[in-house]
Steps between C-alpha positions, in 0.01 A plus 500: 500500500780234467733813360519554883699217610398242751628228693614126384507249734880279432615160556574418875882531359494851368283661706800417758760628293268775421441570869865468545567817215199685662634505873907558302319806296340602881816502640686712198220739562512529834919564495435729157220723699784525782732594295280769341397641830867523540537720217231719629778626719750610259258639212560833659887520434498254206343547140470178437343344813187598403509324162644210646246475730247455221756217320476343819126503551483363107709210608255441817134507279734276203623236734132520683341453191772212376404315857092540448526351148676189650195413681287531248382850504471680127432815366402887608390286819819387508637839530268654736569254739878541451448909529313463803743289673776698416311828634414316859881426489598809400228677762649289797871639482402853640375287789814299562687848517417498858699120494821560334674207693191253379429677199591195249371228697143678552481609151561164397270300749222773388511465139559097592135572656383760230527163288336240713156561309606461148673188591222349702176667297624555177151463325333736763801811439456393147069609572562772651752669270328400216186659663682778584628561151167450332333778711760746402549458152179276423 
């Protein structure tokens, strides 16, 4: 099953700078998946808002998945880990509607959050993925 990815423990060194790119790629995601919810609001009047909405969420899962493979994380796992952050993300903006002052800082401080366990159990999100994957597609 190594086709699926796992995780790679780094050197002290890059494992910060990778931690570093992961929260930067968190961040980006967060501020893309506002930006996208933004252009929920104008797909009605605007042919292209709806298209750009899915450019944007490309850019969110691309930078996610840049930012997981900086700390060691390879592979479909990779990906599925990237996918599902992106959809918590993504999930939490129809939420923050209600917020529109606060609506950047939460969605940033949540996705901040959203990342905590990758960062700090890496091997254990790496498990359960991989577990995850293997009992869908065996």
């Amino acid at each position: 099953m190594e086709a699926l990815g796992g995780y790679r423990e780094l050197a002290p060194a890059a494992r910060l700078l990778g931690i570093g790119v992961f929260l930067f790629a968190l961040l980006l995601t967060a501020l893309l998946e506002r930006l996208q919810f933004q252009l929920r609001a104008t797909e009605a009047s605007r042919w292209w808002a709806s298209n750009g909405r899915d450019v944007v969420n490309a850019l969110a899962l691309a930078a996610m998945t840049v930012g997981l493979r900086a700390i060691g994380f390879a592979g479909p796992v990779s990906l599925a880990i990237a996918a599902t952050l992106v959809i918590i993300v993504s999930l939490l903006q129809t939420s923050l509607a209600r917020y529109p002052t606060l609506a950047t800082f939460l969605s940033v401080a949540v996705s901040l959050l959203v990342g905590v366990p990758v960062v700090a159990a890496p091997r254990a999100v790496q498990a359960v993925f991989r577990g995850v994957i293997e009992g869908l597609f065996g």
